[in-house]
C-alpha positions as CSV (number, residue, x, y, z in Angstrom):
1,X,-16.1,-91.7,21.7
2,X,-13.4,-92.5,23.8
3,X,-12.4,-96.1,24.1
4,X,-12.0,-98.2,27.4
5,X,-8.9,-98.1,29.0
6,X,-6.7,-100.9,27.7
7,X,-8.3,-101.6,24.8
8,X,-6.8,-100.1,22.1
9,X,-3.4,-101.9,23.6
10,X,-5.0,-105.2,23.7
11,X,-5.9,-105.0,20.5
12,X,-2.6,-104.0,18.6
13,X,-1.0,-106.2,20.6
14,X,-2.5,-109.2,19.8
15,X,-2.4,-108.2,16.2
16,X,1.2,-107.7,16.2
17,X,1.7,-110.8,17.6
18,X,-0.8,-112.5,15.0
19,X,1.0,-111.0,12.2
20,X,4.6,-112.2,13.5
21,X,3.6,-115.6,14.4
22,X,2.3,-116.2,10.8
23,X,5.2,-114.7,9.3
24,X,7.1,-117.6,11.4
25,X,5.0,-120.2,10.7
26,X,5.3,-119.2,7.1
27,X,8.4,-119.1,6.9
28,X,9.3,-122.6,9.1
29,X,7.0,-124.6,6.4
30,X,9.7,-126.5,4.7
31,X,7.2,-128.2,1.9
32,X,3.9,-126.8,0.3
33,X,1.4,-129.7,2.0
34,X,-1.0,-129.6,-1.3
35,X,2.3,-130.3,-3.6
36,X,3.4,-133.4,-1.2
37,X,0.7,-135.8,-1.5
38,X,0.7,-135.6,-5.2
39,X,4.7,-135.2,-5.8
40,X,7.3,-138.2,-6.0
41,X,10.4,-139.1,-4.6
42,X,12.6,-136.9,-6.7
43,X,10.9,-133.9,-6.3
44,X,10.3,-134.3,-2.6
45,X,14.2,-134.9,-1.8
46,X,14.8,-131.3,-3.2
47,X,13.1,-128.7,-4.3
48,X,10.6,-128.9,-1.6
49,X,12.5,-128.9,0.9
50,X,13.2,-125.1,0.7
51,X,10.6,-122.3,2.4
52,X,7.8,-121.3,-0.4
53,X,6.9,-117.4,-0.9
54,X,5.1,-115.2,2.0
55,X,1.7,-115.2,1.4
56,X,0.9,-111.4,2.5
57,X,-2.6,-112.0,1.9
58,X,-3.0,-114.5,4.9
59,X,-1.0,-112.1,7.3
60,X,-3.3,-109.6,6.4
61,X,-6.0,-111.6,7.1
62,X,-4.7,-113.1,10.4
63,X,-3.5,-108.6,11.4
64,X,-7.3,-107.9,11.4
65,X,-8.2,-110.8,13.0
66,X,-5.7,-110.0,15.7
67,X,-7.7,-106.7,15.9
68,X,-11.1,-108.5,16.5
69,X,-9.3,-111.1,19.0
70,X,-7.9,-108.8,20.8
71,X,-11.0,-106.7,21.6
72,X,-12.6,-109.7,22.2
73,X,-10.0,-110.8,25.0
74,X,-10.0,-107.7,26.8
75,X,-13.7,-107.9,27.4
76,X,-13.6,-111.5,28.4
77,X,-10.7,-110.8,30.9
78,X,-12.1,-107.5,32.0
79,X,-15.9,-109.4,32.7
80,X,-14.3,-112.0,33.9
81,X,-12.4,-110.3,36.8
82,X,-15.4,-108.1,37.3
83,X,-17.7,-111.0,37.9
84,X,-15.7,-112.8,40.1
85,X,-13.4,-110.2,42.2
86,X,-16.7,-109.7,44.5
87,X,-16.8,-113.5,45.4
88,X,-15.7,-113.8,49.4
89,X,-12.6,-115.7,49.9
90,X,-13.4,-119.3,50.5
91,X,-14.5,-119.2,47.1
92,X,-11.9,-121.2,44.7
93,X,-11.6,-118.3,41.8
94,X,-8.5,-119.8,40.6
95,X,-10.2,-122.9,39.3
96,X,-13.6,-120.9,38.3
97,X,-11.5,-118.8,36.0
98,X,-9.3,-121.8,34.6
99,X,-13.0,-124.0,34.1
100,X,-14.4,-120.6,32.7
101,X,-11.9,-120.2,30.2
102,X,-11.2,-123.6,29.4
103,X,-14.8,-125.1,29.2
104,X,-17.1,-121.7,28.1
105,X,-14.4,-118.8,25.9
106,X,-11.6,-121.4,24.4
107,X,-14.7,-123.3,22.9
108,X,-16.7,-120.0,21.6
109,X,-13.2,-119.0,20.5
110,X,-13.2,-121.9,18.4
111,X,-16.4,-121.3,16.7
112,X,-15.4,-117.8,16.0
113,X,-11.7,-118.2,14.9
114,X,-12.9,-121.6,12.5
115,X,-16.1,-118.8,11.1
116,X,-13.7,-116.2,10.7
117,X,-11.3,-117.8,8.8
118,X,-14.1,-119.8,6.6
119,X,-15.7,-116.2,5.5
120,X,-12.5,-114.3,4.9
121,X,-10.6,-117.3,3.3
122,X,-12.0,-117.8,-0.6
123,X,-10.6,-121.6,-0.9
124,X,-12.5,-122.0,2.5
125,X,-15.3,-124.7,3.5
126,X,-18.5,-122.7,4.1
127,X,-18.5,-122.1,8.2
128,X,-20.5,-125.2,9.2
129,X,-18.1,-127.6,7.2
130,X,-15.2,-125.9,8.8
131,X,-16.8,-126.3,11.8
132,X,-17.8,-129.7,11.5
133,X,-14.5,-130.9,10.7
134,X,-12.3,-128.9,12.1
135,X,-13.5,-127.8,15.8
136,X,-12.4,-130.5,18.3
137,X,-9.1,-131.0,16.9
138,X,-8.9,-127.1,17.1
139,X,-10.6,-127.3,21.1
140,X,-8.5,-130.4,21.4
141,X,-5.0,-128.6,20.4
142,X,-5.7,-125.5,22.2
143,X,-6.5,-127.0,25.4
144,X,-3.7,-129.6,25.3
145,X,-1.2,-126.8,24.9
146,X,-2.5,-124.2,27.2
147,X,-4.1,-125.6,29.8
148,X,-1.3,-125.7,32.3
149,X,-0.3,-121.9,31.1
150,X,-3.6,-120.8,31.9
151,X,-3.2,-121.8,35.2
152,X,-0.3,-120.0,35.6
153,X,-1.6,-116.6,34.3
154,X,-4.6,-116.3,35.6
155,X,-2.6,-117.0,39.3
156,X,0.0,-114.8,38.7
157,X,-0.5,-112.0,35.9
158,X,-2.6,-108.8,36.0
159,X,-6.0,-108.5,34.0
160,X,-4.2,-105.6,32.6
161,X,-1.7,-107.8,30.9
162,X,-3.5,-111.1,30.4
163,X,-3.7,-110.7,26.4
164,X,0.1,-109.7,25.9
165,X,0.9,-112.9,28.0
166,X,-1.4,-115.5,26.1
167,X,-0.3,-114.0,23.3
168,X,3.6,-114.4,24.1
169,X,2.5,-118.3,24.7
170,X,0.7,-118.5,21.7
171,X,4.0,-117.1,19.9
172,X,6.7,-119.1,21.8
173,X,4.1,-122.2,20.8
174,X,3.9,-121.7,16.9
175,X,7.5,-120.7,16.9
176,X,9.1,-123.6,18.6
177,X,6.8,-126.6,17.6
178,X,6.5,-125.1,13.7
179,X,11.0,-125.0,14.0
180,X,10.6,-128.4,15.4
181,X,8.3,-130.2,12.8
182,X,10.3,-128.2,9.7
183,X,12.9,-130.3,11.2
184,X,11.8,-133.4,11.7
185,X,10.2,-133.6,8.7
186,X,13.1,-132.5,6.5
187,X,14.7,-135.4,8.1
188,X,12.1,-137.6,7.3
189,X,11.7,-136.6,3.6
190,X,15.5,-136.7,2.6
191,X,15.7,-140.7,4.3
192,X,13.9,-141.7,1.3
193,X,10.7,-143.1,0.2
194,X,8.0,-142.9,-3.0
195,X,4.6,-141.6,-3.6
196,X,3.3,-143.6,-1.0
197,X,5.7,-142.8,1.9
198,X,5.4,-138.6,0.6
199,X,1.7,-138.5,0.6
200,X,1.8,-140.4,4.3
201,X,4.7,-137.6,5.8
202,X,2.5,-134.8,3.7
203,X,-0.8,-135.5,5.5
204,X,1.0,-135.4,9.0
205,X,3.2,-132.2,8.4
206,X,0.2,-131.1,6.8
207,X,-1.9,-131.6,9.9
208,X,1.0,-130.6,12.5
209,X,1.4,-127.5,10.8
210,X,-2.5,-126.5,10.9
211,X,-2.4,-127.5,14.8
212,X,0.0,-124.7,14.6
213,X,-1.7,-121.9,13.0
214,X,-5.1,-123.0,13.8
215,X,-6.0,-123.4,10.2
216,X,-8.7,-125.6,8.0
217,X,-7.9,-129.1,7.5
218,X,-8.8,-130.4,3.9
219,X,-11.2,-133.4,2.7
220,X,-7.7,-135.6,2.7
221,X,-6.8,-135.0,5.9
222,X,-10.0,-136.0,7.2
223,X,-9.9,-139.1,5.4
224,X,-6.2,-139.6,6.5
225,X,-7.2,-138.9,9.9
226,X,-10.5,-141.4,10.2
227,X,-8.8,-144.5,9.1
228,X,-6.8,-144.9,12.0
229,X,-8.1,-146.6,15.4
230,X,-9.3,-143.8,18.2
231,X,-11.3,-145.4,20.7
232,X,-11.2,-149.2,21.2
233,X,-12.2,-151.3,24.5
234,X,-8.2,-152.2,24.2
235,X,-7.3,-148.2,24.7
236,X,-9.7,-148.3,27.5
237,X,-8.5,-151.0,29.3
238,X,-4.9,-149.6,29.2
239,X,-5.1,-146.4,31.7
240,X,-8.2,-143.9,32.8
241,X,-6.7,-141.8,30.1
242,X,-5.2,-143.2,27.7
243,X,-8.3,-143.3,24.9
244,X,-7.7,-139.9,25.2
245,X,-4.1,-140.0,25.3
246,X,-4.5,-141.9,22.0
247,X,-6.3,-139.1,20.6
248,X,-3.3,-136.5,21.0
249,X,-0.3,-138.5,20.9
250,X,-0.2,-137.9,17.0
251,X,-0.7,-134.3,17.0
252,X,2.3,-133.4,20.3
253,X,4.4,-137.1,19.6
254,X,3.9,-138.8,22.7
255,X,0.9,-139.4,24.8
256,X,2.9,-138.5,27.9
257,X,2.5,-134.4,27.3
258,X,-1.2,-135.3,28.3
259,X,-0.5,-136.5,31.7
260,X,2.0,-133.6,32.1
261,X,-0.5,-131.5,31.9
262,X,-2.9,-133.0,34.2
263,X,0.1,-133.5,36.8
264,X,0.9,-130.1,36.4
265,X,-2.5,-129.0,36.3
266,X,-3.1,-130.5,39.4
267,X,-0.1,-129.2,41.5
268,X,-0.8,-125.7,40.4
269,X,-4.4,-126.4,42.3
270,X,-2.8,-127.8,45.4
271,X,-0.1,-125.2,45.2
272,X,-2.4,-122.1,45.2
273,X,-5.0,-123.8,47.6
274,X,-2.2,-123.5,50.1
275,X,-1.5,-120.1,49.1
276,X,-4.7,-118.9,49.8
277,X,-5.1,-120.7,53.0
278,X,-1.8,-118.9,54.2
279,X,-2.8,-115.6,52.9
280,X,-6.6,-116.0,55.1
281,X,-4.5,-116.6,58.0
């Protein structure tokens, strides 16, 4: 049976690019997390700050789930276009496709990327506990990040090349952002501090790095992670956003990439509202 056109291509590419972005991540993780919050000062101002081992077994697992993801992309892009390329002109597709894929797949993706990983992972949660825990930071991360992209490639790239280029984002993102937390946390580490100060720095690289690769937080995390203050009458009363600013300054360092995203999500609107009313002309 011969496949659909594109398919096959969307498919290796996405694993390929799965299998090099772990290697990356991998290889950027200065410390093994589980080591951290039970190691003290000694060990954690040396031999931990090298690289640990590639685990082949997880790049494996995240090749053939590369496979499944990018079959699953190319039918959501290819319905997607299908569905909407008949609408008549006045119709806004720009910000149905961006709602579409921000509000109904990147959630479902979560759900299926957190299952996935659950079953094929034998240290995993079972798939509700993964989901439980781990699904809004997940829908939180991947919005926060690629919200503003998705704007621009569903404006400006082919169907026929929509995977290769979320995939290229989702590459530059662990790349530069795992490089950047492998440094900042070295730094961190090597300025000193004891149990307490290594278990505090391991549950935040810990946490950064799983934004990263989309992986499993553990029971510590979540603990780590529900002592601190989210939503408070004083976090309302300081901005229309900033409860949720509050919610992802920890994970991307400052509060202001949210309101970069909405400003730029906003003048990507305007900007291709004006397109399209030159183009009708």
């Amino acid at each position: 049976m011969l496949l659909p056109p594109g398919l096959l291509p969307d498919m290796c590419t996405c694993a390929c690019i799965n299998t090099i972005s772990d290697i990356l991540a991998q290889q950027r993780s200065p410390v093994d997390p589980s080591i951290l919050l039970n190691s003290g000062s000694s060990i954690l101002n040396s031999t931990l700050l090298t690289s640990l081992p590639l685990d082949l077994s997880r790049t494996q697992n995240y090749l053939r789930f590369g496979l499944f993801d990018g079959a699953l992309s190319h039918y959501w892009f290819s319905t997607l276009d299908s569905t909407l390329s008949p609408l008549p002109p006045t119709v806004p597709i720009l910000p149905l496709q961006v709602s579409l894929d921000a509000f109904l797949y990147t959630p479902l993706w979560c759900v299926w990327y957190l299952t996935y990983i659950s079953i094929t992972t034998p240290s995993s949660p079972s798939p509700l506990d993964s989901l439980r825990r781990s699904w809004l930071e997940l829908y939180r991360g991947n919005l926060g990040f690629f919200l503003p992209l998705t704007c621009l490639i569903y404006a400006f790239v082919p169907t026929s090349s929509k995977v290769l280029a979320f995939g290229a984002a989702s590459l530059f993102y662990t790349t530069v952002l795992s490089a950047w937390n492998a440094g900042r946390i070295k730094g961190d580490l090597r300025k000193g501090g004891g149990k307490d100060e290594g278990r505090r720095m391991g549950v935040r690289f810990r946490w950064s790095m799983r934004n990263l690769r989309r992986e499993i937080p553990t029971m510590d995390d979540l603990d780590e992670f529900l002592d601190r203050p989210v939503f408070t009458p004083e976090s309302v009363t300081g901005g229309p956003f900033k409860w949720f600013a509050d919610l992802v300054k920890d994970d991307y360092g400052s509060a202001e990439v949210l309101y970069v995203s909405v400003i730029f999500f906003l003048l990507v609107e305007v900007g291709m509202a004006w397109l399209r009313l030159e183009l009708n002309k």
